[in-house]
Every structure is written in structure tokens, then in C-alpha cells.
C-alpha positions as CSV (number, residue, x, y, z in Angstrom):
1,X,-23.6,-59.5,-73.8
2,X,-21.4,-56.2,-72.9
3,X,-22.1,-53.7,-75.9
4,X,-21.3,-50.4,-73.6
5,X,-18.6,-49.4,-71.2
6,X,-20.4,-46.9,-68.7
7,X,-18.4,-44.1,-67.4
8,X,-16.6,-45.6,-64.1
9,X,-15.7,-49.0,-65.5
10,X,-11.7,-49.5,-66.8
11,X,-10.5,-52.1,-69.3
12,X,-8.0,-54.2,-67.8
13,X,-5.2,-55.4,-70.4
14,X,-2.8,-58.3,-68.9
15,X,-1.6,-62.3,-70.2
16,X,-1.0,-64.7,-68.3
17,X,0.3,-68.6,-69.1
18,X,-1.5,-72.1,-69.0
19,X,1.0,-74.2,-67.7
20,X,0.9,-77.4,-69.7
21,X,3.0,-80.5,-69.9
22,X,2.6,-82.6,-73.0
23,X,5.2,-81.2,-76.0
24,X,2.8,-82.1,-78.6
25,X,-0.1,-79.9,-77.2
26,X,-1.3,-77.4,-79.6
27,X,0.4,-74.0,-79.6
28,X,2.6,-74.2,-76.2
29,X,6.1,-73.0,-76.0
30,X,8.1,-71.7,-73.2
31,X,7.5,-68.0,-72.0
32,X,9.3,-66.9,-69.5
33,X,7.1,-66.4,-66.3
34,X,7.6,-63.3,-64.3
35,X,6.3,-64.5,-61.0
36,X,8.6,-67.8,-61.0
37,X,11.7,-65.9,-62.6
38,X,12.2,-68.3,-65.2
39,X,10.8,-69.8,-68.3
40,X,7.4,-72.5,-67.7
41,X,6.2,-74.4,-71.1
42,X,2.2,-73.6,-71.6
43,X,0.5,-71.2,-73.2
44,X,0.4,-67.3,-73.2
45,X,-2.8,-65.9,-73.4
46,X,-3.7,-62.1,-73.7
47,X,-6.4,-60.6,-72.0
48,X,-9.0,-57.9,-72.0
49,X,-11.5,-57.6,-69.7
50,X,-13.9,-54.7,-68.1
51,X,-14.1,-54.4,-64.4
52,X,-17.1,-52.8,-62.9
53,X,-20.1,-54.1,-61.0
54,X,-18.2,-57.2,-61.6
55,X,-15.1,-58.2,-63.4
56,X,-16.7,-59.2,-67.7
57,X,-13.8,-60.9,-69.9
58,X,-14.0,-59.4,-73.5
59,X,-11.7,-61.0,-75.6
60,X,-8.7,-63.3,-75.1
61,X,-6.1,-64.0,-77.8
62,X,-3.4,-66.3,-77.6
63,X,0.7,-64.7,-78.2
64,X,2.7,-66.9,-80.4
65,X,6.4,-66.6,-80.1
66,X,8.0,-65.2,-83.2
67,X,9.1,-67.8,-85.7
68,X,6.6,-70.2,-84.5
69,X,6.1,-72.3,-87.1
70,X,2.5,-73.3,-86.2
71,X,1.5,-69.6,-87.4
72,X,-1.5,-69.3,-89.1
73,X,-0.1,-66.2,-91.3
74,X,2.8,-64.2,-91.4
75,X,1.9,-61.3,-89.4
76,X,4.2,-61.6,-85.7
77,X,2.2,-59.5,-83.2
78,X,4.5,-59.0,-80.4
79,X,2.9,-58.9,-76.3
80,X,2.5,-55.0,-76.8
81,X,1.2,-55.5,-80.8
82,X,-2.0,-57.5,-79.1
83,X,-3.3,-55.5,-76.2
84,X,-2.8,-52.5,-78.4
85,X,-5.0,-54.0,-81.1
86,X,-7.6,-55.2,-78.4
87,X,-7.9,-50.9,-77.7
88,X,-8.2,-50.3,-81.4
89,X,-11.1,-52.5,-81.3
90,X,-13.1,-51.5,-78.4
91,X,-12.0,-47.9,-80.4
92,X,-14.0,-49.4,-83.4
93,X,-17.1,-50.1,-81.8
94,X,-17.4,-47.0,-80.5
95,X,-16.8,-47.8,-76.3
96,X,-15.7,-45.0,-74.3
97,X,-13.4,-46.1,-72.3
98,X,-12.2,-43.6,-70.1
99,X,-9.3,-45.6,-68.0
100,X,-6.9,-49.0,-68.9
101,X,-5.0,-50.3,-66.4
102,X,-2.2,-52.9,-66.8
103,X,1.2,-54.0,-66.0
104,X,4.5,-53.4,-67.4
């Protein structure tokens, strides 16, 4: 269990998509795939991890495409809402996290 960042170790925000096939498998859609240049059906997952001594996943959440229907409340949190929200956390429990690297 990870319940300190030490001083040289940077949080690494990014997504990236499950490619599924089935229609009916829970919570796919189609996001559009930057590395293929064009949409891919699967699922988008957001990711925060800490790379050190070692790359440590710390929480992944999954990005549902506003006006999904299969939301489980109301609140739309866009690609930028969730990584921002993974910072406020670390924030909460008091990391200090120096550097956060990510894409655009």
C-alpha cells in the first residue's frame, strides 16, 4: 500500500481505451482514439499512477460520455473534470506531490 509520495517521484495522469467488441458490454461507447485517428468502441479509462522505484497504479476511474444513459448520477465529469479530481484527492490525503506529468 502507497500512503506517501517521496520527494523525486511524479504522478502520472493519462486514459487510455479497452477495445471491446460486444454492444451489450457494460459501459463501452465509442471514443475517438488518438493513436488510430478515429473513433474504436471500448472503454475509456482514466488513470493515475506514481512512477518511482517502479511504476504504482493509484486509482483508475472509468469516463462516461455525456448523456450516457447508463450514468449512475447526474454529475458529467468531462476527461479534464477526472484527472483534476484524482489531484484534489492525493491533495486530501495530504501527498506532496512535487511533479504531474501528462499529455494533452
Amino acid at each position: 500500500m502507497i500512503n506517501r509520495v517521496e520527494k523525486n517521484e511524479v504522478v502520472i495522469l493519462d486514459d487510455h481505451i479497452i477495445m471491446k467488441c460486444g454492444p451489450n458490454i457494460y459501459r463501452t461507447d465509442y471514443h475517438f482514439d488518438h493513436f488510430k485517428g478515429k473513433s474504436v468502441f471500448g472503454l475509456n479509462i482514466v488513470d493515475r499512477a506514481l512512477s518511482g522505484d517502479g511504476i504504482f497504479p493509484l486509482l483508475q476511474t472509468m469516463y462516461l460520455r455525456k448523456g450516457d444513459k447508463r450514468k449512475i448520477d447526474n454529475n458529467h465529469l468531462t476527461k479534464t473534470d477526472i484527472p483534476t479530481q484524482h489531484l484534489s484527492q492525493l491533495e486530501d490525503l495530504g501527498s506532496n506531490v512535487k511533479w504531474v506529468k501528462f499529455d494533452c
